[in-house]
N, C-alpha and C positions, 0 to 999 in steps of 0.2 A: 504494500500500500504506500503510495506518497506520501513523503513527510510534511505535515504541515507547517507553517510559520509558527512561533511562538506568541504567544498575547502580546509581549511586551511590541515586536513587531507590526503585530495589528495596528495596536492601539496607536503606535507612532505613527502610521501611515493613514490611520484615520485621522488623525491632527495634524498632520502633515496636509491633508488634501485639504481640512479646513480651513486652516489658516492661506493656503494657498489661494482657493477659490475668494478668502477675506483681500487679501491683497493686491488678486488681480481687478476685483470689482470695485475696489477704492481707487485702481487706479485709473481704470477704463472710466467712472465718474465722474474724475475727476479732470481727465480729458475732454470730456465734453462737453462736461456741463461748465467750470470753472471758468474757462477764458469767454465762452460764451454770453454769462454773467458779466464779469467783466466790462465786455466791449458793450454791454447795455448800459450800464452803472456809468461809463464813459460820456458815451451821450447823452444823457440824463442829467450829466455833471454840467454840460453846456463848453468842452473840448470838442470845439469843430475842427482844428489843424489836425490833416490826415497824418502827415508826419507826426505830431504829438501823440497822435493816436495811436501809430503804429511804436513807434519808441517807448511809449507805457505800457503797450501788449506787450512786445519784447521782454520787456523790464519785469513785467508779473510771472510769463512764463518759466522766464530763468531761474525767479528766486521762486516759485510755486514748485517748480520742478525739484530745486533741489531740497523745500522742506520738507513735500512727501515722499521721496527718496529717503531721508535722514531719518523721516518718520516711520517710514512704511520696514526698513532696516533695522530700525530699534524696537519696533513694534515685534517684528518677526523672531530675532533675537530674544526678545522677550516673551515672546510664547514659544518659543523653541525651551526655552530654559523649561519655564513652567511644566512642559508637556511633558519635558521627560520627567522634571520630579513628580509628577503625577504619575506617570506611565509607570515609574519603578515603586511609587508605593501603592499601586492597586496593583500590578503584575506579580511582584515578590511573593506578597501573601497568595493569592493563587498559585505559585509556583510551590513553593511551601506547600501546600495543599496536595496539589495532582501530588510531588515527589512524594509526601505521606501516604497519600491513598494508593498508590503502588505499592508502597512497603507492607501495607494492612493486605493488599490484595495477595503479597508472595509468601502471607505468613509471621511476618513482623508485627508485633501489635505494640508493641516499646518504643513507641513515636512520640514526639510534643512538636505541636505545630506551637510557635512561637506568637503572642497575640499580636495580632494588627492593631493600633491604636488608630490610622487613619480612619475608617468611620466603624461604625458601631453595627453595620450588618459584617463588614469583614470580623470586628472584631465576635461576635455572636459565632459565625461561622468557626471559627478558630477553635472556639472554646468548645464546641459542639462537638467537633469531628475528635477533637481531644478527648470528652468523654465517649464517645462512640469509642475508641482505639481501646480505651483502659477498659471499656465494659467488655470489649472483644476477647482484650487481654485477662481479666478473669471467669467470662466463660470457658476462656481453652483452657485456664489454669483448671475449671474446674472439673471439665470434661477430662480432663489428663488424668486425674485427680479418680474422676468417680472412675474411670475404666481401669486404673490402679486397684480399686477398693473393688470394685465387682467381681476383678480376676481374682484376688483374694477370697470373697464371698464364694464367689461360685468352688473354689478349689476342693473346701473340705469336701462339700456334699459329695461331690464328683468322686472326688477321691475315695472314699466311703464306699460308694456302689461299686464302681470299680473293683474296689477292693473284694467285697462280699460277689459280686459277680465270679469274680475269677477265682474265689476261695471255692463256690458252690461249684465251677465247673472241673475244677481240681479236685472235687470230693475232700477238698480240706473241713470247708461249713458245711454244714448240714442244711439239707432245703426245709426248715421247720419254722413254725410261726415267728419265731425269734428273729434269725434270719430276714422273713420276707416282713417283719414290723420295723425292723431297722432303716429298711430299703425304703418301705414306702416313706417313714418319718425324714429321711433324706431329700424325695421327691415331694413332701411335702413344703419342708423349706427352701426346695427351689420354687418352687411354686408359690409361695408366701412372700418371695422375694423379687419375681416378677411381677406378683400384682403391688406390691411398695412400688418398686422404681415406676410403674406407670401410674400409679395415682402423686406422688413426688413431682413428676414430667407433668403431667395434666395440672395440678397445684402451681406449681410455679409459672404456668405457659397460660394461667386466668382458664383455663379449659376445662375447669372441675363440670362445669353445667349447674349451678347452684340454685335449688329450687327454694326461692328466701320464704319465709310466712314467718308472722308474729307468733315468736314463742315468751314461755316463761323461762328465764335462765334456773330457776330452782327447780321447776318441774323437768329440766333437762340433766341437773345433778342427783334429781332425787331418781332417775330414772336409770343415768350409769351407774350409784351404786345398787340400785336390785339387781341389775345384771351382773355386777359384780361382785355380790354378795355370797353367792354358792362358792366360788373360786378364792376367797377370801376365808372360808369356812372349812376348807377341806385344809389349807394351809395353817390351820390357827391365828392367822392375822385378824384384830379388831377394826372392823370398816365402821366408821361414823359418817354421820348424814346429820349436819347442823342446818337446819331447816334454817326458811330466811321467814318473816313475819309479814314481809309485802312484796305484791306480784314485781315481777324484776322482768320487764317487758323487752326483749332483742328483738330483733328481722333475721333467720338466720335460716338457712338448710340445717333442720334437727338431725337428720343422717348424718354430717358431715360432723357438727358439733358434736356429738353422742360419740361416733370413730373416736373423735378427739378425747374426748374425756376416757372413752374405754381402752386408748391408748396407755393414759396418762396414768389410769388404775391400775393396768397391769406392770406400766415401768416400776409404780410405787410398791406393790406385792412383790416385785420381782429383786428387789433390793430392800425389803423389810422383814426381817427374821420373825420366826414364830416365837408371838406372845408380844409383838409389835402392834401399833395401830399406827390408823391412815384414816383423816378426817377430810372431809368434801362438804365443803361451802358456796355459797351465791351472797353475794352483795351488794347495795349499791354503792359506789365510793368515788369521790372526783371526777365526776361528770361522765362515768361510765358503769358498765356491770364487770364483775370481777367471779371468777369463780375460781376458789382456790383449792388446790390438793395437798395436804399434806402430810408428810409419812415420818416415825421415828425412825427410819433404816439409815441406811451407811452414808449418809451425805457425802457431799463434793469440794472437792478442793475448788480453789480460787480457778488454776488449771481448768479443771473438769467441767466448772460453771460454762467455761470462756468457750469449752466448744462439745455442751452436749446436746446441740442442735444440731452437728455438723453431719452428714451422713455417713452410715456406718462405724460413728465413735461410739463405744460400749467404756462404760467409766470400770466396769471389772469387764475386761474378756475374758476371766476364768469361766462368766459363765454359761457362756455359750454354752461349753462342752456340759458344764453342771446340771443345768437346768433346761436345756433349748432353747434359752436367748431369745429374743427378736428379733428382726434382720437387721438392724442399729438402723433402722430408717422410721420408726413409730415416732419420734420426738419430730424429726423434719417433715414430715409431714403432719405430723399438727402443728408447727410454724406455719407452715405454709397454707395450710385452709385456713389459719386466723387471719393471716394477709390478708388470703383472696377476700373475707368475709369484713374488713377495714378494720381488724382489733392486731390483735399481740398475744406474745404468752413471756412471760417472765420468768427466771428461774433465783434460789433465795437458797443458801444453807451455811450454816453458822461453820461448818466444815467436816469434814471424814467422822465418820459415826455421829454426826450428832443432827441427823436427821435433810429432809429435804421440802421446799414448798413450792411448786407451780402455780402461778398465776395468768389465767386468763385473763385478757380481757377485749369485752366489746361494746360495740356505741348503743346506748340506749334506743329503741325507736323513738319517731318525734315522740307520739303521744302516751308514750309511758313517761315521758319527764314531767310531766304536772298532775296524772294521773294515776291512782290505782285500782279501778274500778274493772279498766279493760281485761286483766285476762286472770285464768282462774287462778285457784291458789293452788298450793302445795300439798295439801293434805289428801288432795286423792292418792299419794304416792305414800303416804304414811305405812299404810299397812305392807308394802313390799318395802322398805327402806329404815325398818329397822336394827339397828346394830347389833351387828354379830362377832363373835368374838370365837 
């Protein structure tokens, strides 16, 4: 393909032709019309001697000639100047520009386009493409990152079946219940794991499909702990349900929130030892609803706060193997539907053993902020929500 001219080229050659086309029309004007003028203003003066007349035209033309010359010289000079410091501070920053967005396009995302201060869409542009580049640069970091952690995730399972495969076909293992429970428990947590990273990808990509309706945030805590409460009982852990005393109005997908809280039960069961308790609350507090979890089990270090949202972080990976773990993606994906849903979730613990507190939260609907009339109360969940030990 032929190489094009550069802007800064254009741009000079556009200003080039207009100043050119300025100078030739001041001068061709001034040709015509000036001595013209003149020789009327003469007559009009009451200079009848033709020689007088002609020796004053003479005389205007000469020195007419040489001030728009000197004029038209300094004039041109002075938009030549102009044109290129214009030319090089609108061209540069574009140039700037294309060289970075090459760089981004062959892979580089550790670019800074430098700000243009001449006007303020160059400079907007700059700043833009800037954070475009750094967002590029830690989605690759994270994509690097999670195909890091997947190969890892996926290893054990794999590894596993593998294993028991080629044990059964070597008549090493025995083909007995044992055996084919291990297997499928295997294939269950690949499978438990595919559906994480696609509801994670659908979360983060605004793609959940969120069907909102006005709930009650109490009736959505008092509803994950009865679901929780068998699994709580078989372990000896005490599950509390601190009812709230008024309706606690959200907009939310109760599917989605419920996920979340049934998430957050299980992280809490799963790191709180038998003869432990784990209380679940709703309230209202700072211009939003809060719903909080909290457990006396093994708390988090400063460390462990700072990234147990990150995917695949397990604050004990002992227990994977111990217990059957989660796919360390349950926490980020309740980050991530609180996103989508315009709330948060917070995390809180005084440090290693001494407990841990998640906090939700989300935006009230309008009309529960001046009201509690709208929706029902809590106590039809009484009877499945309470405390078991």
């Amino acid at each position: 393909m032929k190489e094009r001219p550069r802007l800064a080229v254009r741009l000079m050659q556009a200003q080039a032709l207009v100043i050119g086309v300025g100078g030739v029309t001041l001068i061709v004007a001034a040709i015509l019309v000036a001595p013209q003028l003149f020789h009327i203003h003469l007559i009009d003066s009451g200079v009848g001697d033709l020689e007088a007349q002609a020796h004053a035209e003479r005389a205007f033309a000469s020195s007419f000639a040489i001030s728009v010359g000197v004029a038209v010289i300094a004039a041109l000079l002075t938009a030549g100047a102009i044109s290129v410091f214009l030319v090089r501070r609108v061209s540069r920053p574009v140039e700037r520009l294309a060289e970075s967005a090459q760089a981004v396009a062959s892979g580089t995302y550790d670019v800074t386009v430098p700000d243009a201060a001449f006007s303020r869409e160059l400079d907007q542009l700059s700043s833009s493409f800037n954070d475009m580049a750094h967002r590029l640069a830690e989605t690759e970091v994270t994509r690097s990152r999670l195909l890091a952690d997947l190969a890892h995730e996926l290893r054990t399972p794999l590894a596993t079946l593998e294993a028991y495969i080629e044990g059964m076909e070597d008549g090493v293992l025995a083909t007995d219940a044992t055996s084919w429970g291990i297997m499928l428990a295997q294939v269950e947590r690949l499978r438990r794991l595919a559906s994480d990273l696609r509801t994670v990808a659908a979360a983060e990509e605004h793609a959940l499909g969120l069907h909102l309706e006005p709930c009650d945030a109490a009736l959505l805590a008092a509803s994950a702990v009865a679901a929780a409460s068998p699994r709580y009982l078989a372990k000896g852990v005490n599950l509390r349900l601190s009812e709230s005393r008024e309706p606690l109005g959200v907009t939310v997908d109760p599917i989605r929130i419920e996920q979340v809280l049934a998430n957050l039960l299980d992280n809490a069961l799963r790191h709180t030892p038998a003869g432990g308790s784990v209380t679940v609350g709703a309230l209202r507090s700072a211009g939003d609803i809060r719903i909080v979890v909290s457990d006396t089990g093994d708390g988090l270090t400063t460390h462990q706060r700072s990234m147990v949202f990150e995917r695949f972080y397990r604050a004990d990976p002992s227990r994977l193997s111990a217990d059957g773990g989660g796919s360390g993606l349950g926490l980020t994906i309740a980050r991530a539907i609180l996103v989508d849903h315009g709330g948060a979730i917070e995390v809180s613990s005084a440090g290693a053993g001494l407990g841990t507190t998640f906090t939700i939260r989300l935006p009230p609907t309008p009309a529960a902020r001046g009201t509690k009339e709208a929706l029902p109360s809590s106590n039809a969940y009484q009877k499945n929500s309470q405390p078991t030990s």
